[in-house]
C-alpha positions in Angstrom: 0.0 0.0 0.0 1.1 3.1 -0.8 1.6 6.3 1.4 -0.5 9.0 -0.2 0.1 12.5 1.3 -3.2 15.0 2.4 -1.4 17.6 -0.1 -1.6 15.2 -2.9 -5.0 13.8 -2.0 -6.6 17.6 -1.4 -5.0 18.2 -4.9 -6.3 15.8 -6.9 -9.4 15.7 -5.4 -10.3 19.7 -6.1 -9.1 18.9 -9.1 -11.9 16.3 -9.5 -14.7 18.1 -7.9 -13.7 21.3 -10.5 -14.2 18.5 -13.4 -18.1 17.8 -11.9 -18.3 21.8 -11.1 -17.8 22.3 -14.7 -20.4 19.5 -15.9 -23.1 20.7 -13.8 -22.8 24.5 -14.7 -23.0 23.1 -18.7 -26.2 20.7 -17.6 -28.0 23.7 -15.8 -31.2 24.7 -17.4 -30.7 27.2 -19.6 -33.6 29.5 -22.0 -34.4 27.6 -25.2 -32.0 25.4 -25.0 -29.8 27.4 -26.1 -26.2 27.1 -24.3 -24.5 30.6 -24.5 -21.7 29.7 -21.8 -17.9 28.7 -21.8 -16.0 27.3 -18.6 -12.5 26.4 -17.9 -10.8 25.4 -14.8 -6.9 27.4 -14.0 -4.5 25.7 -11.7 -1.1 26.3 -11.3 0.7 29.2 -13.1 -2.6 30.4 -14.6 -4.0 31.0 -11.1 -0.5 33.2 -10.5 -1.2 34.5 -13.5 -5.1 35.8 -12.9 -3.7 37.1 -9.6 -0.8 39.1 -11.0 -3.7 41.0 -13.3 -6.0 41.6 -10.2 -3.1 43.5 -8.3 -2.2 44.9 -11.7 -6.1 46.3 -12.0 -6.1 47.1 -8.0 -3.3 49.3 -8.3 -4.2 51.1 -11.1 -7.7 51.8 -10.7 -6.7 52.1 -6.6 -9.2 49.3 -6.2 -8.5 47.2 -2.4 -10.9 44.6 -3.5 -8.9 43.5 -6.6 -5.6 43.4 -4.8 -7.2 41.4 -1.6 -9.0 39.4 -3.9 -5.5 39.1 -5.5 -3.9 37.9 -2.3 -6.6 35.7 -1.7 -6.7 33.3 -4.6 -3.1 33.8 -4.8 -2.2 32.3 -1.2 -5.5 29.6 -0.6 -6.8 28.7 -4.3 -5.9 25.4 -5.6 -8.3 25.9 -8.3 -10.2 28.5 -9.8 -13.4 27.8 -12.2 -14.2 30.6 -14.8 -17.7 30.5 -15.9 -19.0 33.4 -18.4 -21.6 33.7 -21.1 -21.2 35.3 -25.0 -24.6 38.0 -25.6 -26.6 36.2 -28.2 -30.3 36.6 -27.9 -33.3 33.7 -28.5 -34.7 34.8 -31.6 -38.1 35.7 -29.2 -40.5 38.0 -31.1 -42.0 39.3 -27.9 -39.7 39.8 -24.9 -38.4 43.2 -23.9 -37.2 42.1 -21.0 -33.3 43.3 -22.3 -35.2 46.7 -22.5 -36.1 46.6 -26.1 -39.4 45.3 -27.5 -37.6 41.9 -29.0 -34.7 40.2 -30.0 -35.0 41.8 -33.6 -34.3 45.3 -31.8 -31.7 43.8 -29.3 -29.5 42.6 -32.3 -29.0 45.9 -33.3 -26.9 46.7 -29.7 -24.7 43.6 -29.9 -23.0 44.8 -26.3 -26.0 44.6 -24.4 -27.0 41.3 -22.8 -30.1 39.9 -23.5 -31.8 38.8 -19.7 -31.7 34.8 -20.4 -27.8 35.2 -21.2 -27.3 36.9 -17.9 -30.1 34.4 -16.1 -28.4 31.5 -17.5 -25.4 32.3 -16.3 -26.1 33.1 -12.9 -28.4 29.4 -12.7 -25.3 27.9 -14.2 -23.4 29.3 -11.5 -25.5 28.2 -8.5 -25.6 24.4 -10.0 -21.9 25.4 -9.8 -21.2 26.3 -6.0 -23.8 23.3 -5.3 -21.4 20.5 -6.4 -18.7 22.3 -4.7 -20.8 22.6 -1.6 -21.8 19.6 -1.6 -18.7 18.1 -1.5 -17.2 20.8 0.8 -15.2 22.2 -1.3 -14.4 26.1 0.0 -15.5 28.5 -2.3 -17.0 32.1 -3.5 -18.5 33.5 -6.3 -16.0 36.8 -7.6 -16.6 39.2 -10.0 -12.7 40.4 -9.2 -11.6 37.2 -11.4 -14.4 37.0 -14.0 -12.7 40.8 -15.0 -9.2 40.2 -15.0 -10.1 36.9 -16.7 -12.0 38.7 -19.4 -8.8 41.4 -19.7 -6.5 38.4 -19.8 -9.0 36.5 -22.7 -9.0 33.6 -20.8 -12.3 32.2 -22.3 -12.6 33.5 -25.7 -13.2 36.9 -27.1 -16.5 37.0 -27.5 -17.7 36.3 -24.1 -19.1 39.5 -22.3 -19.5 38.3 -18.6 -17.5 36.4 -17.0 -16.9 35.2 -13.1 -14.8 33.0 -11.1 -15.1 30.7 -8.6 -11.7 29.9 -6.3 -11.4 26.2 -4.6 -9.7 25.4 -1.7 -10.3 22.6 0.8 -9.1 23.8 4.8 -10.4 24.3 8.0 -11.9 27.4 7.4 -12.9 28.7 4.5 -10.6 31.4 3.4 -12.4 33.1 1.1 -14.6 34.4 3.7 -14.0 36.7 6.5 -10.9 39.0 4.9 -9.8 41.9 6.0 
């Protein structure tokens, strides 16, 4: 039998659990069907990475949120899920809920969301935190790392939103409670 170490075995299994994260954000209902969403999992350098372009946007924007945010992943995440959506709107001929009277009129401002791309996302990100949750995974939803992710064109160009979700696995969940 071998000797397995709690680093190793806390590594592998985020890594896992991000794998099933991923599977139920892409199996979450979503409006017509129609799937507007991309998701990738960063580990490694490409969490050092992320962070280095939250402290980059911190300091120049003098924003404390992106550089604790920064800190945070930087020092505690072993994984961090992106999860963001492209603006492409159902074809409805009666909506309005984007703000214009249908999708016909919507297509004409490609850079504003239509309300089932948004929706979708944000169900595809509670089936998310669920599988992590229920595995007791540590986590939180950030809008710090959807941003820089979307400045570093981490998903591809022509998603719009985008956020991230950090994993960890301690005794307290240290993405909660920061100073």
């Amino acid at each position: 039998m071998a000797l397995i170490n709690e680093a190793e075995i806390k590594k592998q299994a985020i890594t896992d659990i991000a794998k099933k994260i991923i599977l139920a954000a892409r199996t979450a209902p979503k409006a017509r069907g129609l799937d507007n969403l991309e998701m990738a999992v960063l580990t490694d350098n490409h969490i050092k990475t992320l962070s280095d372009k939250m402290k980059e946007i911190g300091e120049k924007h003098d924003n404390h949120i992106f550089l604790r945010d920064s800190n945070n992943i930087l020092d505690s995440a072993d994984a961090v899920i992106l999860i963001g959506t492209r603006f492409k709107s159902l074809g409805l001929k009666l909506c309005g809920l984007c703000g214009f009277g249908n999708c016909e009129k919507k297509d004409e401002h490609p850079e504003v969301p239509c309300a089932f791309n948004t929706g979708d996302l944000g169900i595809a990100i509670g089936s998310a935190v669920s599988i992590a949750t229920d595995n007791k995974i540590d986590n939180r939803i950030m809008y710090t790392i959807g941003f820089a992710a979307k400045e570093l064109n981490m998903l591809s160009k022509n998603v719009k939103i985008i956020y991230g979700i950090p994993l960890s696995a301690t005794s307290k969940n240290p993405f909660f409670d920061r100073k």
